[in-house]
N, C-alpha and C positions, 0 to 999 in steps of 0.2 A: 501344847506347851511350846513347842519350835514355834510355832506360828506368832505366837505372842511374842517370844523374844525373839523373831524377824523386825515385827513392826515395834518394839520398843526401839532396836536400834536405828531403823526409821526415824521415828519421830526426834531420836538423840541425833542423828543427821542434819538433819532437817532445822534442827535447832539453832544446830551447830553453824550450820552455813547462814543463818534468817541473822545471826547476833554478827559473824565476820561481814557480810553487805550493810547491816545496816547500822556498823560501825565507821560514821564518815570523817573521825577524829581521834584525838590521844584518848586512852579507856583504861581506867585505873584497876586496877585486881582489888577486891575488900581485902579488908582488915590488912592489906600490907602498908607501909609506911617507906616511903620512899627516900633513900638519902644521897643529896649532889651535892656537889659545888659548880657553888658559882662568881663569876668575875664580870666583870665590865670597866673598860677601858677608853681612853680617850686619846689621841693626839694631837698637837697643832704645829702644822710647820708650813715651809714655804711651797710646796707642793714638791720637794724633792723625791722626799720618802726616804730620805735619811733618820733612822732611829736617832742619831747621836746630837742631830739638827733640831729633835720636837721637843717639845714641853707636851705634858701631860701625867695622870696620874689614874692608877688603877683602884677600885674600891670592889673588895673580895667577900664572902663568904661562904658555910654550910647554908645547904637549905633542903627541909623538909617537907613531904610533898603525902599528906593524905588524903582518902576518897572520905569525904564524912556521907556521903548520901546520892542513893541514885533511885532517881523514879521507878517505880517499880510499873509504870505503865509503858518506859523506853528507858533501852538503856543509854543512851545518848544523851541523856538529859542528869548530869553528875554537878555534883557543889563540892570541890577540894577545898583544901586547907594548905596556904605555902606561908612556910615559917623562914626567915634567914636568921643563922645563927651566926657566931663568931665573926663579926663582919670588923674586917682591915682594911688599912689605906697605905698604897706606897705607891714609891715613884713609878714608871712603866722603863724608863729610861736606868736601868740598874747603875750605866757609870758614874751618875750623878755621887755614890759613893757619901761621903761626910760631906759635901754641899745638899743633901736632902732635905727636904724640909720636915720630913714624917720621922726623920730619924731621929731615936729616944722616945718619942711619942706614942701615947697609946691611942686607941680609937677613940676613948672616952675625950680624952683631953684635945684630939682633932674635932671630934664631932661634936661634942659638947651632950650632956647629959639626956638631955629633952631629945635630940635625932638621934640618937642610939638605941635609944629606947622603943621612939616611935618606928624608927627600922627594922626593930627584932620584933613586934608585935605581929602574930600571924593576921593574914588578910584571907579571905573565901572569894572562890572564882566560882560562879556559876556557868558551865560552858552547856551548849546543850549545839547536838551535832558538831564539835570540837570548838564552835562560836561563842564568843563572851558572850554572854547573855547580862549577868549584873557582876561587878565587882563590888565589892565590900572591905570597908575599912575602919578604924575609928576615925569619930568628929573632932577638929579642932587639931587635926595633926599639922607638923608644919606642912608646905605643899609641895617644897624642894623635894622632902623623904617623900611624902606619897608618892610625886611621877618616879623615885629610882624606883619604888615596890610596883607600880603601873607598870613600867618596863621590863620588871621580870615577869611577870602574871601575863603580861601581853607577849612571852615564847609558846604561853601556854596553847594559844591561839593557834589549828593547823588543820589541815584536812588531809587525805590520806588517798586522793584520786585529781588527778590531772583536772587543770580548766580555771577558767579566770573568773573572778568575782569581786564585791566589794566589800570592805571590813570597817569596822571601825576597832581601835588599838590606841595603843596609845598616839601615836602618828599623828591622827583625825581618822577620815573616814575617809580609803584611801584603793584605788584598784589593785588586787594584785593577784597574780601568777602562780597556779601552784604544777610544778613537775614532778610526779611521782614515778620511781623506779624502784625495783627492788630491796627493800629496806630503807631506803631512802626516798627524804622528800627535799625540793628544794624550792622555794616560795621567795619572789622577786615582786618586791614593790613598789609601785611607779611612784614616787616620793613629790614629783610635782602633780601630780594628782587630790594627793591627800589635801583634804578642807577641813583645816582646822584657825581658830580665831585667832593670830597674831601681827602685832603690830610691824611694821615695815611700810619702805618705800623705795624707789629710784629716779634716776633722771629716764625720760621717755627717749632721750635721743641716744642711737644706737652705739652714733660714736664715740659719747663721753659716759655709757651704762658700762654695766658690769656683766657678763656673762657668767653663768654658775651651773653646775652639775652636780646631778646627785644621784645616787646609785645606793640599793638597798637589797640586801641576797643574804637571808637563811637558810640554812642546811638542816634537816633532821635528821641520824637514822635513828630508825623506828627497830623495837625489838615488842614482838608480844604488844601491838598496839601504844607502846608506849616509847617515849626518849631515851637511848644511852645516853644520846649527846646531841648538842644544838649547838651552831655557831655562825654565830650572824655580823654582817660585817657592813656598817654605813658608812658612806663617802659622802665627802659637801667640797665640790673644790668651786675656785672661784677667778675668776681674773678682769684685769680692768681691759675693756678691749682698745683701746688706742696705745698703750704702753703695754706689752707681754711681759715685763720683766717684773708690774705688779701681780702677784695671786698667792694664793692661800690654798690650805687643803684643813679638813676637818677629819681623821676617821672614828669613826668608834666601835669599836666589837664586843661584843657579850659571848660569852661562852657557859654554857651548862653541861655538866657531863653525871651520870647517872654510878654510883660507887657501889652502892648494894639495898639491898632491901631485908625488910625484919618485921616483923610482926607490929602491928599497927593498931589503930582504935578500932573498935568494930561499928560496922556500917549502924548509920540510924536511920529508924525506920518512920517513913510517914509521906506523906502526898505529895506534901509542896514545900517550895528548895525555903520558902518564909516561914514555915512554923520550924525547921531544924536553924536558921541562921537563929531566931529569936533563942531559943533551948542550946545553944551554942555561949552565943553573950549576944543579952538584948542591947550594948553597947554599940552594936556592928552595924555601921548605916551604908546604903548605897550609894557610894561617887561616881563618877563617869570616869572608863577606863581612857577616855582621852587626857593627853599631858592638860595641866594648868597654871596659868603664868602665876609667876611668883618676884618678886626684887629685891633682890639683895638689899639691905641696909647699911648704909656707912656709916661710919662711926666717926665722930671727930671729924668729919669734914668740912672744910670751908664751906661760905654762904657763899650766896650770887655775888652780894656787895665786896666779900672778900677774895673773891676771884677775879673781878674786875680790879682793885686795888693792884693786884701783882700781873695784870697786864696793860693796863692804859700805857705803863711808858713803853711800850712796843709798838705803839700804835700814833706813834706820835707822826708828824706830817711826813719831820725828815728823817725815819727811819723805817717809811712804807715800802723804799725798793731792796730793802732787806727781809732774806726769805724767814725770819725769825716771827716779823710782824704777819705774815700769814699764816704760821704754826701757831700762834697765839689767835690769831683771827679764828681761826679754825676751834679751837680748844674752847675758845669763850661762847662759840656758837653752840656748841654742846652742852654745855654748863645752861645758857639760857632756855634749852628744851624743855626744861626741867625748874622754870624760875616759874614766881604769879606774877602778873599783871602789874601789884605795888613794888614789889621789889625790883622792876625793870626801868618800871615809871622813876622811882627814886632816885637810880642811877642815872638815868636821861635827865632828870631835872637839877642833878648839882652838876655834872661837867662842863670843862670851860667848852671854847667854840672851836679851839684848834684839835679836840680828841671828838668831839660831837660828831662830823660825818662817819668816822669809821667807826662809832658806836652806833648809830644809824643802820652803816652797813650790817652789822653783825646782828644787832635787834630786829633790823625785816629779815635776814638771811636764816634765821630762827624757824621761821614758818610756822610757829602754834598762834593757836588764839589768843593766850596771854598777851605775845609778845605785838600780838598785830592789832589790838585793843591797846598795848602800853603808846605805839610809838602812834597810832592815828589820834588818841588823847591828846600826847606832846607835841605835836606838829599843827600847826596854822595856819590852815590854805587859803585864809581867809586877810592874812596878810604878807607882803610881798617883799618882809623883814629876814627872812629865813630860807631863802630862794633854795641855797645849796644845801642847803638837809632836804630840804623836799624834792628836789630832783634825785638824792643820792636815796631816799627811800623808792620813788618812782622806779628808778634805773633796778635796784636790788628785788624790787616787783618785777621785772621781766625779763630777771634772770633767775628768779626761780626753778626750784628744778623738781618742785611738786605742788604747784599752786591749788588752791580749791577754790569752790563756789564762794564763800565768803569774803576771799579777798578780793576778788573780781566784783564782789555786790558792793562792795567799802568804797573801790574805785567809781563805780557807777555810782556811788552817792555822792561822792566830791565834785565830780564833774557837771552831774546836774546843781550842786549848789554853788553857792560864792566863792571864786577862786580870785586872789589880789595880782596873780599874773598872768599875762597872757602866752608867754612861754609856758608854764609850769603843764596851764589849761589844756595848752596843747600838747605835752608831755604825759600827759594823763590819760588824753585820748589813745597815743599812739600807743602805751602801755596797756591799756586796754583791750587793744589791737591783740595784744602778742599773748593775752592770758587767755585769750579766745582760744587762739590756735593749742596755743599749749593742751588748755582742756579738750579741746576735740579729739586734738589724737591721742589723749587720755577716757578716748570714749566718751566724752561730756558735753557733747554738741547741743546735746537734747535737755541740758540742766536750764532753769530760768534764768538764771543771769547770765548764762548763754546767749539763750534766744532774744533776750532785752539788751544786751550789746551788738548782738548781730543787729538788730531793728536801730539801735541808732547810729552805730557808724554806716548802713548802708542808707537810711532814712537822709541821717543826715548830711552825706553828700550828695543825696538827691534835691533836696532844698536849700544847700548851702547859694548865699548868694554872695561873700564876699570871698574873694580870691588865699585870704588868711586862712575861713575856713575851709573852701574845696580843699585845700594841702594838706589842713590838721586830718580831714577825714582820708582822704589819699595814704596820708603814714602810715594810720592806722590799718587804711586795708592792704598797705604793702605789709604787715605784719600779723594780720588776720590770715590774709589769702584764702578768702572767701570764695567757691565755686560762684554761687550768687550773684558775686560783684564783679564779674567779667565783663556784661554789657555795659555797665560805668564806666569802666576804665578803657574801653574801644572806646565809649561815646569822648571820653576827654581825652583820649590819646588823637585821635581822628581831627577833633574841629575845637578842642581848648590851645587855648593861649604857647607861647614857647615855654616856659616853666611849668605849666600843669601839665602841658601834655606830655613834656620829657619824664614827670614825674610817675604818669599813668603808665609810660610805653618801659620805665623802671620795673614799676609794680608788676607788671604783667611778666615782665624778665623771671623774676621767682616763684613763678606758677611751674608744678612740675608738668612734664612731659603730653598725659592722660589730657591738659585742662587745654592746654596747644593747641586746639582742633583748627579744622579746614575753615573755619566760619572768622577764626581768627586770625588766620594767618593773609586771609581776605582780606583785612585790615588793615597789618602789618605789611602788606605788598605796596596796596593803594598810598600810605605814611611814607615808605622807602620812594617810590619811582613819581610822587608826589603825582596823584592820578587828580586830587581833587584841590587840594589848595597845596602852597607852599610851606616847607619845613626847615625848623631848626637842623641844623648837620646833625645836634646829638641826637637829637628824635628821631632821624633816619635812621644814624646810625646803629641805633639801641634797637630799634625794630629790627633794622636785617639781620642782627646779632642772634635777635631770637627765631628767626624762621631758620638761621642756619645751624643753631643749638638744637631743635624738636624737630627731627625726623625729616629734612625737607625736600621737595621732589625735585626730579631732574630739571624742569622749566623754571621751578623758584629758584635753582643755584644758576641755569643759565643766564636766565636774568638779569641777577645781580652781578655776575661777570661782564654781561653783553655794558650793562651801566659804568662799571670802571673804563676813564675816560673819556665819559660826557659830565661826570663830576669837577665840583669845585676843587682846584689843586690839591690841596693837603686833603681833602676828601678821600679823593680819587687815590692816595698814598695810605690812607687808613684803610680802608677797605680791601689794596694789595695785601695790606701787612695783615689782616681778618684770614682771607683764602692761605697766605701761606703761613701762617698760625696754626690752621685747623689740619693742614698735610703734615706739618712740623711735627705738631703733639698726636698726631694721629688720632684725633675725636673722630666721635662718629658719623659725622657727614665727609667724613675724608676720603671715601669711597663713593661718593655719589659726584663729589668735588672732582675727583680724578676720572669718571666717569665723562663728565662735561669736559674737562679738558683736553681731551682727545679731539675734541673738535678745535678745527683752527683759528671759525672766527670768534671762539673766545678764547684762545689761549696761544697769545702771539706777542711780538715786540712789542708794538703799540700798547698795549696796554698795560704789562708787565714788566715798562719801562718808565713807569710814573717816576721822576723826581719831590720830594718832599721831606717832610721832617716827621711827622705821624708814624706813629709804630702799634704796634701790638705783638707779645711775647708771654707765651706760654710755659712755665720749665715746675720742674724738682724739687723739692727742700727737702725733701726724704724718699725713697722709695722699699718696698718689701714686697714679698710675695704675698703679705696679709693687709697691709694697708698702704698709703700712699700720699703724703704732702701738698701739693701744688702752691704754686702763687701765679699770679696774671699779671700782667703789667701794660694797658692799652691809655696811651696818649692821642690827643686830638689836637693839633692846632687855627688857628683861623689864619688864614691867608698872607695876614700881616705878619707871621711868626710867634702871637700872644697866643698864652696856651688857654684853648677851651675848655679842655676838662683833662683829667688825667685820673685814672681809675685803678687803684693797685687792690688785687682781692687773694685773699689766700686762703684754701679749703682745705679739709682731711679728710681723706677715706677711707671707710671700713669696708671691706666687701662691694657692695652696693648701694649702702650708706654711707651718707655724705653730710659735713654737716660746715657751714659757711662761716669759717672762722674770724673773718675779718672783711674788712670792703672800706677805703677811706677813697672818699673822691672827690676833688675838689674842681669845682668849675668855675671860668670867668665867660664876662661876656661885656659886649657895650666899649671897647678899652682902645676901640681902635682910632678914636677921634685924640687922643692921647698922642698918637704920632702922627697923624695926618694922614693914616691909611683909607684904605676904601673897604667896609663890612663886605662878607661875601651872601650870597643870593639869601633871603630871606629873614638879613640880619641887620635889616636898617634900620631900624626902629628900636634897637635893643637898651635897655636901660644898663647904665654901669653898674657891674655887679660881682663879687665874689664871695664864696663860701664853701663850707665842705660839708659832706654827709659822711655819716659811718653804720655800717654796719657790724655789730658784736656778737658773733655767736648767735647767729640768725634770729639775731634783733634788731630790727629797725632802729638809731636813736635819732633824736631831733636836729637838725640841719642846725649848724653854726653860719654865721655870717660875717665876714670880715670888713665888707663896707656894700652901700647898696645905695645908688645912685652919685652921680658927677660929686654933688660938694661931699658927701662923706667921703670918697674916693681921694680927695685932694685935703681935707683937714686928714685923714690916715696916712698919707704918705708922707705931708710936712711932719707929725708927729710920730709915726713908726719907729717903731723902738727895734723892731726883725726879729720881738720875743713869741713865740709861739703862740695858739689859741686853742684851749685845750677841749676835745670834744668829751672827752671821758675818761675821767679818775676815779678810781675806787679801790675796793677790795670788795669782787664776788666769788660767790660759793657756785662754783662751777659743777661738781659731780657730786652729790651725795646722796649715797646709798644704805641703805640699814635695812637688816636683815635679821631677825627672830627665829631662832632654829627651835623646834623640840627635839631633839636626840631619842631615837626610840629606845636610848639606854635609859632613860627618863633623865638626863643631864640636860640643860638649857644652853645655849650656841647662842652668839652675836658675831655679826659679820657689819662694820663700820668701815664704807668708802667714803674721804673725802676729799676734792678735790678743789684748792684755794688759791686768787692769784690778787696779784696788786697790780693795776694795772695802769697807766699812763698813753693816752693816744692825745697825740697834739699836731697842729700841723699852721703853715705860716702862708705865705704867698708875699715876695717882696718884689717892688718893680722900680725900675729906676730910669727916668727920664735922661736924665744926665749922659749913663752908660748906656742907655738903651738895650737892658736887659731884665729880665724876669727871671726869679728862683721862686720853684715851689719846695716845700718842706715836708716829709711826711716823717713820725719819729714816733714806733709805738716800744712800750721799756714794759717790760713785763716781768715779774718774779711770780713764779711757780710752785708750791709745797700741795703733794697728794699724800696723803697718813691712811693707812688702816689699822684696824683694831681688831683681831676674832679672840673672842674669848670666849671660853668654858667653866661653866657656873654648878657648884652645885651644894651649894650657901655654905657651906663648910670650908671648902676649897676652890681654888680656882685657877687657872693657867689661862695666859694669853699672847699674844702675838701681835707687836707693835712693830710698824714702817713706816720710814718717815722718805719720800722722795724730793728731791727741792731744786731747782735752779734759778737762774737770772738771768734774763737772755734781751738783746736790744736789737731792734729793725730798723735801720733808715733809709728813707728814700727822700734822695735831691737830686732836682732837675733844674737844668738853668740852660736860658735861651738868649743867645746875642742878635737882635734882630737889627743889627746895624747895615747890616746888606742881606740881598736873596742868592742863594738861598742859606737861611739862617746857619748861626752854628749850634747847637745842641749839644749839650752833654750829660749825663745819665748815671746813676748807680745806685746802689742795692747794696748797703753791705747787713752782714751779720756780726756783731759782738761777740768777741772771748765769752764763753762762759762757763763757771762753775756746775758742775753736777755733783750734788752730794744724797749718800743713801745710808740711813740708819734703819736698825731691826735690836728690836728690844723685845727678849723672851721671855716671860716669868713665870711663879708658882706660887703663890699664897695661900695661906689660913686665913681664917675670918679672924683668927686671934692676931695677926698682923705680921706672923716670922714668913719671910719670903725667900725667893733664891731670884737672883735675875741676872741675866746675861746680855751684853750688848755689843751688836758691832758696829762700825761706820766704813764708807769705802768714799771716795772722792776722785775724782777726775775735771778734765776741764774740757770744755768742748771749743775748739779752734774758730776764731771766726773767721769769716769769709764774705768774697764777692759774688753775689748773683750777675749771670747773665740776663741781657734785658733786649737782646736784637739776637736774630737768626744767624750772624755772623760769629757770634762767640757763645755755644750751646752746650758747653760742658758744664755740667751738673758742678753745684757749689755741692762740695765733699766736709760732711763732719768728721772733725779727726779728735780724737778720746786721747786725751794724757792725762794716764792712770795716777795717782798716788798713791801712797804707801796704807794699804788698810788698817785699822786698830781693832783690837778684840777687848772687851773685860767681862768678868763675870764675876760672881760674888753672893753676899746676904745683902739683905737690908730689912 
């Protein structure tokens, strides 16, 4: 008899301990019935973390939690039952007080009859090892309610032993963390992990993208394998990285807490978790516990037609450099995401000609198919009537800032067919250029209209025979920047022409670092010390620019030093003003530079005593510990004192990205028979010539020309008006980012970046016989508006978070040279414009039924303007100075 009840208690042991191991998850007791409450919550704010600053709203209830069934071949294998009862909605923000929007309101009358209902309907979790296994729910429910009831089914989800794995939840399917100690669990979920299907995008470039973080950490303790309490808390913050003063934060937390327990249904009994769901309610069908998108419905909202009505007069020529006109820019390109094809075309087809380009801009700047099928309908490249729409579409092509294969296939269909101009044709190429690249570092090298534009712009600058086309293809691969196309642009840098080759020894200039190699810089030696024929100055110039930008050895910078002073005069003064540029700004051969100068016979009076007018100048327009401004400013003259080229380029740093904000540079040649001077070495032959290039936001655009040979030359000067020639007007969509959240509260998230400017670059070149002087003009006038939007949806209610950033800012550069005697007089400046900085945030709260709360403030300043330094002799940083104005607050209904 002992012996028996030795081994009874044995095997009740043994029992004991087989069902705690091989409990790897929450384990319901039968027949009890579990009673919690539970909450989930929302906020949105600036990323302060001021409660008093967020908008958001809490949505509460009871919730009942029974075991209907467990496998009686494992006990890990359970089908519960979670009911929410009593379910409320209030503010999270308690002092909102009698500005609430919930206040008086029942849940019936927020939620409307049909989600209240479908929220209090019990759901069945099948877990098996603490793992969803299937969720169940009814068919036909709205989708908003199902992901909130996903999001609490998905706390259910937990395992009860340390180590990392992969889930799917509501989230997607996502890695996560679990640390178990003592009653407690705590399970951290790598949020950029999770793979689940939503729509979103961003700009590829580092400097005008969005950085974002997101952080995700439940808490269990566990009693008797089961919840007191859960509290889980997700973060989504956000910031634009070139501006820190934009960003946003999202939290949201759920809380369950475990109140008591009571006597329950009793367990049922049978095999499999599908004959108890059916004997339960055959109603109950299987969803995926992953969130599901859903879209809000508006009610009474304008059409496309009616939203363009109440912005075209914003958009009118003369009130583009008003920052209104690009908040509107901005807001209609939103509106068009979401137009079809006729209702775009309609619009395009009644407007006059003076709103048509900047409907143009906004219709490509759209980026769907609708809009990119409306505007290649309405546009006719087939005739040469409509020049300025189809360059402003071309131009909004390659500043995209999420291009795909399709548009690039549309371009490659144009350009192989009938084009009416030979501008636009080669406007099309060079756009082409830039969709390449964009896709690539979009990972898309490998797409077919990839590979079929790679093959004809490098194709066809290998068979180009006329001098028109080597350049169109040239643009292009200054804007492709093909690894590929290196040996082309040696071979035309080396032995073409003075314009193509200055054009290749350009190209090569914006190749990074890695593509620089020894085999090129071979090249770039032999161009500079002209080993095998004679060269243009910029050609030289431009090459030793680039061996002294990429890494270059002790002998290449000696070199180039020992050469300063067997160069042509103002040469010889450009290349001083190069060396001590590069010690000034401290780049990175500035150490290799100072390295060589230690030797004397490169670095003595004789040569660091050049007389001239040629400069180059390095400096500031912003600096921080996080990022960093620059502008450049290198002039070239030719010997006569007429300016060869003048190059002013201004970039922004992030980190270690960089991104080329600007480049306008205008070059003359051929001008010296104009005063009866003497060309210097390699430029006797030169054809009279002037024009400018720009580049935009590291976009190559098409070279302007201001006259090109002797009689154009002389009918432009008798007729010269001294009115500017504009290389590029617009309004593009610089930054935009969009972003789809699922909330694992099962609440839906929108994160909208966008960033809009109007923009104006124009530039002149006047010269006068009479006075015997030359001005160049460079004059770029920009207005600036970046908006975001994060909102929180959860088709009942909803709160969000509007910024409106905006300024107006103007750059000029004029230079004017008296070449009446040697050596000339020059005078130089750089200023920057007064300007306005203003900053709006609008908060709000809504009902689907339309009673809202919303708050707004505005803050305003003006930003001082100022002279840039442009010579080594006057190097203090041009200082922005803030004069604040008086900020406004309102808040209110609506």
């Amino acid at each position: 008899m002992i012996l028996l009840a030795v081994l009874f208690l044995c095997f009740i042991s043994s029992y004991s301990a087989s069902v705690k191991g091989h409990t790897t998850g929450l384990s319901l007791n039968n027949d009890r019935l579990y009673k919690l409450t539970y909450s989930t919550e929302v906020l949105l704010d600036r990323g302060k973390g001021k409660l008093q600053d967020s908008v958001g709203y809490r949505i509460s209830s009871n919730v009942d939690v029974a075991l209907l069934w467990r496998n009686p071949d494992g006990d890990d294998d359970q089908l519960i039952q979670i009911t929410m009862k009593d379910v409320s909605v209030e503010n999270v923000n308690q002092q909102r007080g009698a500005k609430s929007i919930f206040k008086g309101k029942s849940p019936l009358k927020i939620m409307g009859k049909e989600n209240l209902e479908a929220l209090q309907r019990p759901m069945l979790l099948h877990l098996i090892h603490g793992k969803v296994k299937e969720f169940y729910s009814y068919q036909n429910e709205p989708v908003a309610i199902e992901n909130i009831k996903r999001g609490l089914a998905s706390l259910f989800q937990t395992q009860l032993s340390s180590g990392t794995t992969n889930e799917v939840d509501i989230s997607g399917n996502c890695k996560v963390t679990y640390q178990a100690h003592q009653g407690k669990v705590i399970k951290i979920k790598a949020l950029d992990s999770c793979k689940i299907a939503r729509s979103g995008f961003t700009t590829p470039n580092q400097v005008l993208g969005v950085s974002s973080k997101a952080t995700s950490v439940t808490t269990y303790k566990i009693e008797d394998s089961f919840v007191i309490a859960v509290l889980a808390e997700e973060t989504h913050a956000f910031g634009l990285n070139f501006l820190q003063t934009i960003t946003g934060k999202i939290v949201s937390k759920q809380k369950l807490e475990l109140k008591t327990t009571e006597a329950g249904p009793r367990l049922m009994s049978g095999k499999q978790a599908a004959t108890i769901i059916k004997a339960v309610d055959s109603k109950y069908t299987a969803i995926p516990i992953v969130g599901q998108v859903f879209q809000s419905h508006c009610k009474g909202c304008p059409s496309i037609l009616e939203h363009w009505q109440s912005t075209r007069k914003y958009l009118q020529p003369d009130s583009l450099s008003k920052a209104e006109a690009v908040r509107n820019f901005l807001a209609f390109v939103q509106h068009l995401r979401t137009a079809k094809k006729e209702e775009i075309l309609q619009i395009l087809k009644m407007e006059s000609k003076e709103v048509l380009p900047q409907l143009v801009d906004a219709v490509t700047s759209a980026q769907t198919s609708d809009s990119l099928e409306a505007i290649l309908d309405f546009l006719d490249f087939k005739s040469d009537s409509s020049i300025i729409l189809q360059e402003r579409f071309l131009y909004a092509c390659g500043f995209a800032s999420h291009p795909d294969e399709e548009l690039l296939r549309a371009l490659i269909s144009k350009f192989k067919g009938s084009i009416g101009s030979s501008d636009i044709r080669e406007t099309v190429m060079i756009i082409i250029g830039t969709l390449v690249r964009k896709l690539c570092q979009n990972e898309g090298c490998k797409l077919k209209a990839v590979v079929e534009a790679k093959k004809l712009i490098l194709g066809g600058l290998e068979k180009a025979e006329k001098k028109e086309d080597t350049r169109m293809y040239l643009l292009a691969l200054k804007n492709a920047l093909l690894p590929e196309g290196i040996p082309s642009l040696l071979k035309y840098a080396e032995a073409g022409e003075g314009p193509i080759s200055h054009l290749a020894t350009t190209t090569l200039q914006r190749y990074d670092l890695p593509f620089i190699t020894d085999e090129v810089k071979k090249t770039l030696n032999r161009i500079y010390h002209q080993n095998r024929k004679v060269h243009e100055k910029t050609v030289r110039t431009t090459a030793a620019a680039i061996i002294l930008n990429n890494n270059p050895s002790y002998m290449e910078v000696k070199n180039i030093l020992l050469s300063i002073g067997e160069l042509p005069q103002e040469m010889n003064k450009y290349m001083l003003a190069i060396v001590q540029d590069i010690l000034h700004f401290e780049m990175p051969a500035s150490k290799i530079v100072r390295r060589v100068l230690k030797e004397m016979v490169a670095h003595n009076y004789d040569r660091f005593s050049r007389s001239g007018s040629s400069s180059a100048y390095t400096g500031y327009i912003e600096r921080s510990p996080h990022s960093a401004s620059t502008y450049s400013l290198d002039i070239l003259y030719s010997g006569s004192g007429i300016l060869r080229r003048s190059n002013l380029n201004i970039f922004q740093y992030i980190g270690k990205a960089g991104l080329h904000g600007s480049q306008v540079v205008i070059e003359a040649q051929g001008l010296e028979a104009l005063i009866a001077a003497t060309p210097d070495e390699g430029e006797e032959n030169l054809d009279s010539y002037a024009g400018m290039s720009a580049i935009l936001f590291d976009v190559q655009l098409r070279p302007v020309t201001f006259f090109n040979g002797y009689s154009d030359l002389m009918s432009k000067m008798l007729s010269a008006s001294g009115d500017p020639i504009s290389v590029v007007k617009g309004l593009i969509l610089l930054i935009d980012h969009s972003q789809e959240l699922q909330l694992q509260s099962g609440l839906k998230a929108n994160i909208e970046v966008q960033g809009g400017l109007a923009i104006d670059i124009s530039g002149a070149m006047e010269f006068s016989l009479w006075y015997r002087e030359s001005k160049t003009r460079v004059k770029n006038r920009v207005t600036v508006v970046i908006t975001t939007d994060i909102t929180v949806d959860s088709s009942f209610v909803k709160a969000g978070l509007e910024t409106s950033t905006e300024t107006e800012a103007g750059l000029e550069f004029i230079s004017t040279v008296q070449f009446s005697q040697y050596p000339f007089l020059v005078c130089m400046q750089m200023d920057k414009d007064e300007a306005p900085f203003r900053q709006f945030e609008k908060k709000y709260e809504r009902l689907s039924t339309g009673r809202g709360y919303v708050s707004q403030k505005r803050k305003e300043s003006v930003l001082a303007g100022c002279e840039f330094p442009l010579h080594q002799e006057n190097s203090e940083m041009c200082k922005v100075v803030f004069a604040p104005q008086p900020d406004s607050t309102s808040s209110g209904w609506f």
